[in-house]
The first five atom37 places (N, CA, C, CB, O) and aatype in JSON, in Angstrom:
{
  "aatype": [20, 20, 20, 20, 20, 20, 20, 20, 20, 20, 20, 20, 20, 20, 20, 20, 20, 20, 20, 20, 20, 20, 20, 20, 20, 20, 20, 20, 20, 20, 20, 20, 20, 20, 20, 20, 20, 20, 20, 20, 20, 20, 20, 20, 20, 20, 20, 20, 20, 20, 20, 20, 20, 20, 20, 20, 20, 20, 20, 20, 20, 20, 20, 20, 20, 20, 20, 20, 20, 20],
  "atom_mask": [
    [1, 1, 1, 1, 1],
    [1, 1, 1, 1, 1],
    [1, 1, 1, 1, 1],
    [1, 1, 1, 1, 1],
    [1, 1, 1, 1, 1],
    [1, 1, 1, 1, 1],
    [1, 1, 1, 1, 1],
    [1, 1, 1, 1, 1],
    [1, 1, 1, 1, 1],
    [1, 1, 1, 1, 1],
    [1, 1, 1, 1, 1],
    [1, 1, 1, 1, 1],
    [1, 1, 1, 1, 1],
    [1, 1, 1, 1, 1],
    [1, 1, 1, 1, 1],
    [1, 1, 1, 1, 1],
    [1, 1, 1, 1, 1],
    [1, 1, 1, 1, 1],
    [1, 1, 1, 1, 1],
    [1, 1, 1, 1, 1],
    [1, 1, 1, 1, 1],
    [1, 1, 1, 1, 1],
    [1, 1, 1, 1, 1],
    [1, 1, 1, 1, 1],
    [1, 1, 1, 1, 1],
    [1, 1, 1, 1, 1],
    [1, 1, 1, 1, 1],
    [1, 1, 1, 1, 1],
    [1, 1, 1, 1, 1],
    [1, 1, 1, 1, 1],
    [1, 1, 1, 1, 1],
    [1, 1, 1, 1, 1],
    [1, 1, 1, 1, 1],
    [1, 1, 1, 1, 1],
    [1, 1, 1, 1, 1],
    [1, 1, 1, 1, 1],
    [1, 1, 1, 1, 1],
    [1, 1, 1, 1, 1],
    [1, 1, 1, 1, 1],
    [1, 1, 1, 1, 1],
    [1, 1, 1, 1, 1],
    [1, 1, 1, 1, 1],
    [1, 1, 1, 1, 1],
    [1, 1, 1, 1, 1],
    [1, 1, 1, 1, 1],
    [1, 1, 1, 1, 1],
    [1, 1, 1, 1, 1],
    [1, 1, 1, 1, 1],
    [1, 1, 1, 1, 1],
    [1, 1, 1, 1, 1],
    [1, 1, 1, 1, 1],
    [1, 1, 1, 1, 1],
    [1, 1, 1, 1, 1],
    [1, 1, 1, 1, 1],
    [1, 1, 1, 1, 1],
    [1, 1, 1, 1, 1],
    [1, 1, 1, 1, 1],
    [1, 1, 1, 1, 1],
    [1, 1, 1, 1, 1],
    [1, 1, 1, 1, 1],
    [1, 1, 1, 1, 1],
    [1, 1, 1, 1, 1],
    [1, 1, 1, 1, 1],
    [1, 1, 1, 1, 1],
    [1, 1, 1, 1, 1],
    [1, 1, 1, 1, 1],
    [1, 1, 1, 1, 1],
    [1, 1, 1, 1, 1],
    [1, 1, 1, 1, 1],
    [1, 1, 1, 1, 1]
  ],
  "atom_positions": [
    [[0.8, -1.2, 0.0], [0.0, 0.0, 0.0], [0.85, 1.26, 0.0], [-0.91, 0.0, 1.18], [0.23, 2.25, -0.42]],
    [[2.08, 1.48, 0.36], [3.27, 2.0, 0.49], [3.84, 2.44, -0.68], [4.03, 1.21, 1.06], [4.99, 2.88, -0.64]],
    [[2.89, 2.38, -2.31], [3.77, 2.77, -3.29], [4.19, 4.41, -3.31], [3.11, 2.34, -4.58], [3.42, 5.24, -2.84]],
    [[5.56, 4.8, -3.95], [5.96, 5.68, -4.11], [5.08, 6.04, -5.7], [7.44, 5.52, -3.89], [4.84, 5.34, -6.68]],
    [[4.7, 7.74, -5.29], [3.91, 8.05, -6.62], [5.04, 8.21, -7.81], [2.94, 9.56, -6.45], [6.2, 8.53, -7.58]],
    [[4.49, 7.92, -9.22], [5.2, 8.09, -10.06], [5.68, 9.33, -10.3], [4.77, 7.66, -10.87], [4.84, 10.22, -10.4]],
    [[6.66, 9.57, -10.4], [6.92, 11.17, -11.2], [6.93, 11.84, -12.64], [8.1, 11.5, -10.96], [7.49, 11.26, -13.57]],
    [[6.55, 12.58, -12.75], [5.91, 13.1, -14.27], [6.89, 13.73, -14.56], [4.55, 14.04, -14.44], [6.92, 14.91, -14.2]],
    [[7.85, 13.28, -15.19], [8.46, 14.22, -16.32], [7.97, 15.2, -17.81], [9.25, 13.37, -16.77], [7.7, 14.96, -18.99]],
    [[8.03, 16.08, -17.15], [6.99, 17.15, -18.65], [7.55, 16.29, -19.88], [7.62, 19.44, -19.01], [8.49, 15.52, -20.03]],
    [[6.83, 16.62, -20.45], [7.16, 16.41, -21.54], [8.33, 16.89, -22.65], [6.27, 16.55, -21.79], [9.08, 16.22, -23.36]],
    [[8.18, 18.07, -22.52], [9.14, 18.96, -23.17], [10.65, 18.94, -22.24], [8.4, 20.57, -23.25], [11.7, 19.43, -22.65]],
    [[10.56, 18.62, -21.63], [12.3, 18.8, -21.03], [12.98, 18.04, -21.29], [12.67, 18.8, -19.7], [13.96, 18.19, -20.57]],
    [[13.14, 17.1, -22.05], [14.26, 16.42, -23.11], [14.07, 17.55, -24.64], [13.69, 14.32, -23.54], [14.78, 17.35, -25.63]],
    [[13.46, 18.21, -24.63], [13.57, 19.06, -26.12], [14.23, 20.36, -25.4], [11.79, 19.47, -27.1], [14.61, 21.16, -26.25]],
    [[14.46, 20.76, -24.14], [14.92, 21.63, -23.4], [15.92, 21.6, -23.03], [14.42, 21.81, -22.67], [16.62, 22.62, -23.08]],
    [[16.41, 20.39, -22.5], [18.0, 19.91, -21.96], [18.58, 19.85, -23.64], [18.08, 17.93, -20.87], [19.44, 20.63, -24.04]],
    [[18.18, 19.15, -24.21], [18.76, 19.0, -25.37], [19.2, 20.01, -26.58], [18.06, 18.26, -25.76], [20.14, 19.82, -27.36]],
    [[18.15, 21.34, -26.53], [18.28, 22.44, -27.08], [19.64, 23.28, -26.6], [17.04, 23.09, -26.83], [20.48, 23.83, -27.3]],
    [[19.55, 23.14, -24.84], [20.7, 23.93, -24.5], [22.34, 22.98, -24.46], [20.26, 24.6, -22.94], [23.48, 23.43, -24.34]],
    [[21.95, 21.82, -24.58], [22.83, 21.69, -24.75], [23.44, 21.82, -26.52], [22.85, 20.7, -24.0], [24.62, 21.75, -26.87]],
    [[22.41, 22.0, -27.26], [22.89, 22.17, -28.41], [23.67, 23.7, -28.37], [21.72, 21.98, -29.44], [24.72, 23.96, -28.97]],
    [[22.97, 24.52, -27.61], [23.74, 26.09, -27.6], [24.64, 26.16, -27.36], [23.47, 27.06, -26.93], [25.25, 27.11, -27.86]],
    [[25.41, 25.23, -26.44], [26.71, 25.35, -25.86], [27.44, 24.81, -27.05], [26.96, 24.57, -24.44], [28.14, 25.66, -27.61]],
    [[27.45, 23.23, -27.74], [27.78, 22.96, -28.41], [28.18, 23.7, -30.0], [27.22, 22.25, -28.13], [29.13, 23.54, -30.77]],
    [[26.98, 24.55, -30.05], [27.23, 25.9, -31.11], [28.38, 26.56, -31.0], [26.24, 27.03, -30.96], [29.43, 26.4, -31.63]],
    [[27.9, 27.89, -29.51], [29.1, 28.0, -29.25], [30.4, 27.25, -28.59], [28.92, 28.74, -28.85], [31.18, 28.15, -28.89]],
    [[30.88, 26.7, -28.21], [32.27, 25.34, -28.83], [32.38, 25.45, -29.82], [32.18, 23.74, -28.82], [33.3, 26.23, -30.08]],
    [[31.81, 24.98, -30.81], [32.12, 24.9, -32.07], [33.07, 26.37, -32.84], [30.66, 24.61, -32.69], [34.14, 26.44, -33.44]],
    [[32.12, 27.31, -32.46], [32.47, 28.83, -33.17], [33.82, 29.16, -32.21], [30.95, 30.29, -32.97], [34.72, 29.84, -32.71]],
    [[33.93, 28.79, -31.15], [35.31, 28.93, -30.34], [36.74, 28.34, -31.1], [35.11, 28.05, -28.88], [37.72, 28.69, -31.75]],
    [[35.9, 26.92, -30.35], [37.19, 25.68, -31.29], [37.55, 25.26, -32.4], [37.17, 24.57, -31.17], [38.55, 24.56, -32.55]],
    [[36.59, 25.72, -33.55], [37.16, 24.9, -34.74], [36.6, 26.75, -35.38], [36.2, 22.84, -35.43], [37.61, 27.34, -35.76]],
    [[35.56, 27.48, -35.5], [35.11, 28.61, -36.29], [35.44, 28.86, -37.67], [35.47, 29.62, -35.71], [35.24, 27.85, -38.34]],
    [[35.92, 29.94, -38.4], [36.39, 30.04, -39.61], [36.97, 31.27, -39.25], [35.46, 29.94, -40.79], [36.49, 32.23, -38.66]],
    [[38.77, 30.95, -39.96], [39.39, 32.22, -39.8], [39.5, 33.02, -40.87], [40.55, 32.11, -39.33], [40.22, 34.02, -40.8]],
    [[38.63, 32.64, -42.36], [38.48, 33.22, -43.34], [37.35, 34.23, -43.42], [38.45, 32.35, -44.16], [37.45, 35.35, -43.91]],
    [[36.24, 33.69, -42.86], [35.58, 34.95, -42.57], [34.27, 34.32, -43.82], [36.71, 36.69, -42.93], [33.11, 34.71, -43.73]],
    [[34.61, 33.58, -44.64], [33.79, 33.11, -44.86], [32.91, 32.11, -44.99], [33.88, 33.34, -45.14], [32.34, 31.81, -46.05]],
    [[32.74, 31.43, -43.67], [32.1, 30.26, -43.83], [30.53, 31.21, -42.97], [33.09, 28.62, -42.96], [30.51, 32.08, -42.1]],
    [[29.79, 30.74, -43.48], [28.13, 31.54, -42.59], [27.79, 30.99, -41.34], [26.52, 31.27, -43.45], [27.09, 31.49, -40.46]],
    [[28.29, 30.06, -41.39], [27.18, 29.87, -39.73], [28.43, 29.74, -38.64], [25.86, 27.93, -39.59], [28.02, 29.9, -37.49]],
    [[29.96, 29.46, -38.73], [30.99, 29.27, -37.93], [32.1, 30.63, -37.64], [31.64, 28.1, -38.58], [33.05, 30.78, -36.87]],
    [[31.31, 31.64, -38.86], [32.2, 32.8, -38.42], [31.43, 33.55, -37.63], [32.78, 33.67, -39.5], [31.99, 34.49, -37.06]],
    [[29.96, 33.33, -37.39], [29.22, 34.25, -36.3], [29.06, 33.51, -35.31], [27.88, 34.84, -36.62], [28.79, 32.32, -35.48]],
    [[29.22, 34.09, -33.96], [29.38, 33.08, -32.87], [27.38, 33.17, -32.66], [30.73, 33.76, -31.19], [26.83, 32.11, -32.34]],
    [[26.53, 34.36, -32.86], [25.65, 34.28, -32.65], [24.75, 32.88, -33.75], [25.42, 35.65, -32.62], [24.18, 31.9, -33.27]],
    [[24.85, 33.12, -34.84], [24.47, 31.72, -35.81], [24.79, 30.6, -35.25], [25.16, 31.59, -37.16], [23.9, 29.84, -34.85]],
    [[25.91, 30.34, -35.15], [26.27, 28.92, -34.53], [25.96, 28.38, -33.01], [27.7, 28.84, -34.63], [26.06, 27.21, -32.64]],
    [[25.6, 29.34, -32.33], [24.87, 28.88, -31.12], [23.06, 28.92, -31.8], [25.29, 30.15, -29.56], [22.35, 27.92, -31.77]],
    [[22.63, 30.17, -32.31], [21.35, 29.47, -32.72], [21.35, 28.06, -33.38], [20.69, 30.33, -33.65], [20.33, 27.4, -33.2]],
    [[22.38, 27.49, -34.13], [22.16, 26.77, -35.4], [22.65, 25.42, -34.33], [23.22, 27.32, -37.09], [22.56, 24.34, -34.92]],
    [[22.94, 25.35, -33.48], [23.12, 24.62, -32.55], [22.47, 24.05, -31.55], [23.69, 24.98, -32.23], [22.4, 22.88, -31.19]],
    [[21.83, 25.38, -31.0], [20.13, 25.01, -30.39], [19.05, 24.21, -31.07], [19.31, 26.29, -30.23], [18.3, 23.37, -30.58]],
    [[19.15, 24.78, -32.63], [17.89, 24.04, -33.32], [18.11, 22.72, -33.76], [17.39, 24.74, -34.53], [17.22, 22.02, -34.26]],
    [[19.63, 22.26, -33.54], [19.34, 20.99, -34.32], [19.45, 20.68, -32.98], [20.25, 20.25, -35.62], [18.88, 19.59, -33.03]],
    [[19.8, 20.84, -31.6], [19.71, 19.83, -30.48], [17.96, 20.0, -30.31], [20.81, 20.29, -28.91], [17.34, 18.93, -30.27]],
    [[17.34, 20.99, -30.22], [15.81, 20.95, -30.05], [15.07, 19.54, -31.19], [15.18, 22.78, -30.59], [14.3, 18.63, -30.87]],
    [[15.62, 19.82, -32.37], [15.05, 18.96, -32.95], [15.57, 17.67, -32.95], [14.89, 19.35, -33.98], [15.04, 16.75, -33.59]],
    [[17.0, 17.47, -31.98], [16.65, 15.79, -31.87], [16.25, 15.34, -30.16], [18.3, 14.75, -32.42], [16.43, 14.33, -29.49]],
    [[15.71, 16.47, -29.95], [15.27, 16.82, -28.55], [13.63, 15.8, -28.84], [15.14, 18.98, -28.2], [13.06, 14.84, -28.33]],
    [[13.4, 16.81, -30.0], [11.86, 16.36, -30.21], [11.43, 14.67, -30.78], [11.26, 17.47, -31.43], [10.32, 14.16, -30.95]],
    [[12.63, 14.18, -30.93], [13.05, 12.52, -31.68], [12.59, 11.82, -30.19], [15.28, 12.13, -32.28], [11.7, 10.98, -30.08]],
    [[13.48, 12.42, -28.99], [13.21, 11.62, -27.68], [12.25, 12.28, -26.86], [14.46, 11.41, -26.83], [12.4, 12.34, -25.64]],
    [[11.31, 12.76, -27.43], [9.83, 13.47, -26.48], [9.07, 12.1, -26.09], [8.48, 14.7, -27.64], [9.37, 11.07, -26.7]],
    [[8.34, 12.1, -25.32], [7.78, 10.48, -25.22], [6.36, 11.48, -25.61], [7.93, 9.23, -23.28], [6.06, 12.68, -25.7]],
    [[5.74, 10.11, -25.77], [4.7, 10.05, -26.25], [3.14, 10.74, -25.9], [4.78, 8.99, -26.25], [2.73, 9.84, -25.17]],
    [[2.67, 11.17, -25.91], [1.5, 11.42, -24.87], [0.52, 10.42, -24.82], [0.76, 12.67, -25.13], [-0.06, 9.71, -25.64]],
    [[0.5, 10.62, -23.31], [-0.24, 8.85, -23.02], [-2.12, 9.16, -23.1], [0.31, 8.02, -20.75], [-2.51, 10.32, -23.07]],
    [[-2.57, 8.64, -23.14], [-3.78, 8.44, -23.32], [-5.08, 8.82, -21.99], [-3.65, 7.06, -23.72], [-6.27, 8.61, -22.22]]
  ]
}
């Protein structure tokens, strides 16, 4: 009779953890590897490459969303 209640993980906070960790990973990227030519588009702006970093971790954020249950 003693069960522990389940805990609800939102839903969205694997598309949340995963987004920011894509931001960081953006910026890393534009730090550590960037472009010293000036022309590559998304690695010579540190602002692009943290957006462009967020969106692809959001979107494999949204790959591991579970399901909505019924």
């Amino acid at each position: 009779m003693n069960e522990k209640p389940k805990r609800n993980i939102p839903r969205w906070l694997p598309m949340l953890l995963l987004a920011l960790l894509g931001t960081l990973g953006g910026f890393l990227w534009y730090r550590s590897v960037g472009c010293t030519t000036g022309n590559c588009v998304i690695s010579s702006n540190p602002l692009l490459s943290t957006f462009y970093g967020g969106a692809i971790g959001a979107l494999l954020g949204y790959v591991f969303t579970p399901a909505k249950s019924k």
